[in-house]
C-alpha positions in Angstrom: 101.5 113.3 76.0 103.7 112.5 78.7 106.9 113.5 78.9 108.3 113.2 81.7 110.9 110.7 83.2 109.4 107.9 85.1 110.9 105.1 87.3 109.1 102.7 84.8 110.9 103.8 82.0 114.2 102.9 83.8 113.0 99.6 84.9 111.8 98.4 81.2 115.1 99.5 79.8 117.2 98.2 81.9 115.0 95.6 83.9 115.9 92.8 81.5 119.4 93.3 81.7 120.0 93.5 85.3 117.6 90.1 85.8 119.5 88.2 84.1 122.9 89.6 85.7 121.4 89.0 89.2 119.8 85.6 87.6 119.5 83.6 91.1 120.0 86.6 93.4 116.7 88.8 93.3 113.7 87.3 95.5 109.8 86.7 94.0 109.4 90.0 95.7 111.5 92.2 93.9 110.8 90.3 91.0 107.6 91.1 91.1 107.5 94.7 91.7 110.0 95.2 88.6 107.3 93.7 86.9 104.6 95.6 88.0 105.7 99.0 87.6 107.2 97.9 84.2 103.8 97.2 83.6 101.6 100.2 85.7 99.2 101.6 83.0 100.3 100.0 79.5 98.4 98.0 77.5 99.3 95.0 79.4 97.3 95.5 82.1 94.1 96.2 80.2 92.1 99.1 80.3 88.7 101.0 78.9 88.2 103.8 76.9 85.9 106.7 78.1 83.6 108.8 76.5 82.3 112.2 77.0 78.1 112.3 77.3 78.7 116.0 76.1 81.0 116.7 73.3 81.9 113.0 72.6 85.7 113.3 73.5 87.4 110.0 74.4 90.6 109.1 76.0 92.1 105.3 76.7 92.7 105.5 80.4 95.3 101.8 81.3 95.0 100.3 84.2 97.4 100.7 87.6 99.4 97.7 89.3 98.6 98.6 92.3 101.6 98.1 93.9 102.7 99.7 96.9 106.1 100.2 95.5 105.2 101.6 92.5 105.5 105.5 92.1 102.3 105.8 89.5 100.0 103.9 91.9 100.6 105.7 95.5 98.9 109.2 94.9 95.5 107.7 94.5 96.1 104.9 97.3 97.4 108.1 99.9 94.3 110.3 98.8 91.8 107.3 99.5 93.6 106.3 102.9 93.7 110.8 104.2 89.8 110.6 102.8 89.5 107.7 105.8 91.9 109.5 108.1 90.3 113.3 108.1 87.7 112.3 110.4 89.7 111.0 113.1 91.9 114.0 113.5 91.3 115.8 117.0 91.4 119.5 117.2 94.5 119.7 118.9 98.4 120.0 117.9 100.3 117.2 116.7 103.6 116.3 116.9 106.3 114.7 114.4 108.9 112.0 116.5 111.0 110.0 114.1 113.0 106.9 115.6 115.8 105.7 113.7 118.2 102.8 114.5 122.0 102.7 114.0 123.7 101.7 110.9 125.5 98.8 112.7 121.6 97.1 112.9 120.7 98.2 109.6 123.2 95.8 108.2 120.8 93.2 110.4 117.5 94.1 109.5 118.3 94.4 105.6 119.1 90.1 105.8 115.7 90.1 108.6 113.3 92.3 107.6 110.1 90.8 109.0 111.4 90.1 112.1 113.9 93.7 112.7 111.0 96.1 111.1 108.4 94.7 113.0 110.5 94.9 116.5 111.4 98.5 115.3 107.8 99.6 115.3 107.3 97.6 118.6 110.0 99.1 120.4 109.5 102.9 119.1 105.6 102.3 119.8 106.2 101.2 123.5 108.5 103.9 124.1 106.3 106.7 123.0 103.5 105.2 125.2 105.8 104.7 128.6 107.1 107.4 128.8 104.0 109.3 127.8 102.1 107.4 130.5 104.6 107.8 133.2 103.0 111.3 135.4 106.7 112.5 135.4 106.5 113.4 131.5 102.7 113.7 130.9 100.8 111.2 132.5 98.6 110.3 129.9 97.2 107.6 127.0 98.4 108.7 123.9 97.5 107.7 120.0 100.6 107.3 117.5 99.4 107.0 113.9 103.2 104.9 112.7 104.7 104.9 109.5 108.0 102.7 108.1 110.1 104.1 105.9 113.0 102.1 104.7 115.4 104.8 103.0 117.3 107.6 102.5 117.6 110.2 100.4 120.2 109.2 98.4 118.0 105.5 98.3 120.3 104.0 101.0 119.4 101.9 103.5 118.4 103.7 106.4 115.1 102.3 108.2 113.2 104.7 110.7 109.7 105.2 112.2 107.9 108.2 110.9 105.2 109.1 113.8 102.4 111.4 113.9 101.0 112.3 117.8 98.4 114.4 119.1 99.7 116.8 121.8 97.9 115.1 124.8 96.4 112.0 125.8 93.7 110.5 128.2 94.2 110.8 131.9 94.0 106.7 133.4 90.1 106.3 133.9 89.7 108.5 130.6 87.6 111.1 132.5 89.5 113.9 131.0 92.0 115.0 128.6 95.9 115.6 129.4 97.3 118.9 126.9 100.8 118.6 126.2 102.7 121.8 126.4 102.7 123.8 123.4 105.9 123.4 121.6 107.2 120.3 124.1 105.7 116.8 124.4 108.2 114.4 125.7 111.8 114.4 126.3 114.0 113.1 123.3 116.8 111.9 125.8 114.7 110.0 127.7 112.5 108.4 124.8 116.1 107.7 123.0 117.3 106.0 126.0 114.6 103.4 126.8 114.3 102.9 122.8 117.9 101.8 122.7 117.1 99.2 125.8 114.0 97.8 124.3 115.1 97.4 120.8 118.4 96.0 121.7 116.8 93.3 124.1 114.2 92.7 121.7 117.1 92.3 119.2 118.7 89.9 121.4 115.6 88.1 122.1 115.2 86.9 118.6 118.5 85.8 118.2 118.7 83.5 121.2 114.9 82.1 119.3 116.9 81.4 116.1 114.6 83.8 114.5 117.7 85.7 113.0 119.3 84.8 109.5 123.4 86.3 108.8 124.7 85.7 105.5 128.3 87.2 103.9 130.4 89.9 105.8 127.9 89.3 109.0 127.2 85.7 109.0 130.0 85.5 112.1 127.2 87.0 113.8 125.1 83.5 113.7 127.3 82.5 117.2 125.5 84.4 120.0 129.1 85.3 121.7 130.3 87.6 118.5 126.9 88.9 118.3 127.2 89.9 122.0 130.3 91.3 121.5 129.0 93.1 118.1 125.8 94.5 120.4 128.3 96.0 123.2 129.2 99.6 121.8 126.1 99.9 120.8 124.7 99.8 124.0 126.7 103.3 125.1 125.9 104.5 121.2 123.3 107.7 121.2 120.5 106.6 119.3 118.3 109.1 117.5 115.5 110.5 118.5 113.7 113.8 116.7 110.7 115.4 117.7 109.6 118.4 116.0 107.3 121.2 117.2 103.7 120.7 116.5 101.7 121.5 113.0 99.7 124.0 112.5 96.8 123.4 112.2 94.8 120.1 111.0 95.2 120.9 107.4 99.5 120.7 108.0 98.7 117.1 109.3 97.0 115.9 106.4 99.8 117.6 104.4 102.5 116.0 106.1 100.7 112.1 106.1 100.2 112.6 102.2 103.9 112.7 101.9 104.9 110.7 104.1 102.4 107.5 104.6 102.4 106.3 100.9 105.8 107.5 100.0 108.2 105.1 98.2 111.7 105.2 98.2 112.1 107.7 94.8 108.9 109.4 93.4 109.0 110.4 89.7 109.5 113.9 90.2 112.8 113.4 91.4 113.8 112.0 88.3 116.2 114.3 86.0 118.0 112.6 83.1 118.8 108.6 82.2 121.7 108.9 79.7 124.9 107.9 79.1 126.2 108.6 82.5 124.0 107.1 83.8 120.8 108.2 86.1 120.6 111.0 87.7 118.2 112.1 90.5 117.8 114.9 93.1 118.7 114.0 97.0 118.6 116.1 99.8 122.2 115.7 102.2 120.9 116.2 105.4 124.4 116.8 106.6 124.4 120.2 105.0 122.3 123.4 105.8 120.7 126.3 103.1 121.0 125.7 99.5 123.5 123.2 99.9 121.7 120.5 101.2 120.0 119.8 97.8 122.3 117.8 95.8 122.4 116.0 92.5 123.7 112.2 92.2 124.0 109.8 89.2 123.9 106.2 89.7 124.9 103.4 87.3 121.4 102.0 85.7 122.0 98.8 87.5 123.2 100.5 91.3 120.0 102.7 91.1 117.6 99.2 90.2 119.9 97.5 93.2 119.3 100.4 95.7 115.5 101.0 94.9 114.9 96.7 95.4 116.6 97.2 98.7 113.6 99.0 100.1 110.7 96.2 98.8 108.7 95.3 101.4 108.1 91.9 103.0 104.7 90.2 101.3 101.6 90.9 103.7 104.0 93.6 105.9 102.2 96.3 107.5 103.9 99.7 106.6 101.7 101.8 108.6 100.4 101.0 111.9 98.3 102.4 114.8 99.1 102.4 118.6 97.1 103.2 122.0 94.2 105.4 121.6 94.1 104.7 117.4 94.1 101.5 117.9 91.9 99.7 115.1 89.8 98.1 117.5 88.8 101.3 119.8 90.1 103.8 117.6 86.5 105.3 117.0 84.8 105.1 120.2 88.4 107.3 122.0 88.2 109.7 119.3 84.4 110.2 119.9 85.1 110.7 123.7 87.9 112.7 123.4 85.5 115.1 121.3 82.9 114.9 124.1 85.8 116.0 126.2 87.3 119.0 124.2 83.5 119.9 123.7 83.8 119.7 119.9 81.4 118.1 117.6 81.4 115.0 116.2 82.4 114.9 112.5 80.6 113.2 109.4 82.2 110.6 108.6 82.3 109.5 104.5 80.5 106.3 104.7 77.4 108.4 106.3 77.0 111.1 103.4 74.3 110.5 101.0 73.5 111.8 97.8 74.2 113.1 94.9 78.1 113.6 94.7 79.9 116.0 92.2 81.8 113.5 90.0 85.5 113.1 90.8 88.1 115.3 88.5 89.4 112.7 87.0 85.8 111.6 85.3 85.8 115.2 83.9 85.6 115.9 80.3 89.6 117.9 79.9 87.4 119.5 76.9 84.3 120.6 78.4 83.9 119.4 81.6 81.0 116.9 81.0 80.7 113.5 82.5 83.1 110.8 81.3 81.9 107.4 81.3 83.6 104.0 80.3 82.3 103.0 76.6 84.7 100.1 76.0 86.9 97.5 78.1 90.1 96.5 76.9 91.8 92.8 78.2 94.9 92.7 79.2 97.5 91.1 77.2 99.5 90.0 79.9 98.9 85.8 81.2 101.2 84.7 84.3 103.1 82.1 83.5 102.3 78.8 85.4 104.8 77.5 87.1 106.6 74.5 85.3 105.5 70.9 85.5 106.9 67.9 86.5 109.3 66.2 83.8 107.4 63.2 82.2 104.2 64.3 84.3 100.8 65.2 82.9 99.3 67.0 85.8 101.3 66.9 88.9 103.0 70.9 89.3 106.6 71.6 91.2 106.2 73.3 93.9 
């Protein structure tokens, strides 16, 4: 039985509540994902029960939501995405570069998140690959495997760029492969520096296109003078820039991408206590060194549901993206020639192995081991709701 605290629990007792005190305020969006993770793995999704073929144990095994801000449903999607992802990496070291933007633009991307997370992964992308390519620095095509994240620890809004970058790249011509150094790929000063330039002129791009929305404490921001003005000390501001020295190995990069490509803004485990205080959750302060830096917090029910909506993605936004030599479109035929080039062999990939596979663990008897199989489906008992009709109409919907 499970006993642990989930965000689900949270949501479904205090979901109801808090939409109908934000009644008007909360977008289909979040609205959706309180709903899905309210309902990840109950009876209202459906289901099957499974039987043993050996000792004839069964279990009822719910099914997930499947949504990407859901806690429950991320494990499986990660371990299905690194299953894709082992294959491609390269037998060299990789690097960690984070790119993070200033709080004075996180007010702005919070009211324009398509637009402001989309030029944040543009900007920290083209960075990485000019300065990489320029023979000052190291001359070379690089590959940058990207990855969004929207928070911080204590659920605040704090949007970065996660990357992860082999130590090297392909010389122009691709006839031979550029090592980084060892514990140095490119300088953080210089990275910082043109990131500022291109993300602020990008910024300042879209708002001379109207493609920027200000509402409440910002919306002076709407006349391109204040915003202008509101850019300025920016512009002289030290934006950061953090490169750490390379894994160890090929089995530390997988590590680090199964934390940190399908992570959501709180995972369960972080969870202590929901009780009259309120909730309360671990958070690291990154302000703080040692023991210190591990911190408890406890939110009001409805400040924790407000802080973990502000992180809900745009519909249809890519969260993880790939850039020069992992590319979607090339991505195999570079890491195939940058194997010929190390003199390494080519790995086999998933899709090519063929037969008989052990059975996952989860379609293991927890009695005796044997083969479970599904016996029975169970429906859902959750219908969406249609969306109203027309007064006085038969047939015609709103929309």
């Amino acid at each position: 039985m499970r006993t642990s605290l989930e965000v689900a629990d949270i949501f479904r007792a205090e979901g109801p509540g808090y939409r109908a005190a934000q009644a008007g305020h909360l977008s289909l969006a979040q609205l959706k994902v309180m709903s899905a993770i309210e309902r990840c793995r109950t009876a209202a999704l459906g289901g099957h029960v499974e039987g043993c073929q050996d000792c004839g144990h069964q279990r009822i095994a719910y099914n997930s939501c499947r949504n990407r801000h859901c806690p429950k449903c991320q494990a499986a999607a990660a371990q299905a995405w690194l299953t894709e992802r082992e294959a491609d990496l390269l037998p060299v070291g990789y690097f960690h570069v984070v790119f993070s933007i200033p709080a004075e633009i996180a007010v702005i991307a919070w009211q324009n998140k398509t637009m402001v997370y989309d030029l944040l992964f543009r900007a920290a992308a083209e960075t990485m690959q000019t300065i990489a390519a320029d023979r000052r620095h190291l001359g070379a095509r690089i590959g940058i495997t990207a990855v969004l994240h929207t928070w911080g620890s204590a659920l605040t809004h704090h949007p970065h760029i996660h990357m992860i970058v082999p130590g090297g790249g392909l010389a122009p011509g691709g006839q031979r492969w550029i090592a980084a150094r060892t514990a140095f790929l490119l300088p953080v000063r210089v990275l910082s520096r043109l990131f500022r330039r291109l993300f602020l002129t990008g910024l300042a791009a879209l708002h001379a296109a109207g493609r920027l929305a200000f509402f409440g404490e910002v919306k002076g921001l709407a006349e391109y003078r204040f915003f202008q003005r509101y850019l300025a000390p920016l512009r002289r501001k030290n934006w950061v820039v953090y490169a750490k020295p390379p894994f160890a190995g090929p089995e530390a990069v997988l590590a680090y991408l199964a934390r940190y490509t399908h992570r959501v803004a709180i995972s369960n485990r972080r969870l202590i206590a929901v009780d009259e205080a309120g909730i309360t959750f671990r958070y690291k302060d990154y302000r703080r060194d040692g023991a210190a830096r591990y911190q408890t917090m406890t939110l009001a029910p409805a400040e924790f549901i407000r802080r973990f909506l502000l992180h809900v993605l745009p519909r249809g936004f890519h969260r993880i993206r790939h850039y020069g030599l992992f590319a979607s479109a090339t991505r195999q035929a570079n890491i195939a020639r940058i194997r010929d080039l190390l003199a390494v062999p080519q790995p086999v990939r998933p899709e090519a192995l063929t037969g008989d596979a052990a059975p996952e663990p989860w379609r293991c008897c927890p009695c005796c081991g044997g083969q479970m199989v599904i016996i029975e489906i169970l429906a859902s008992s959750f219908q969406p709701r249609a969306p109203p009709r027309e007064p006085g109409s038969t047939g015609r919907w709103i929309s």
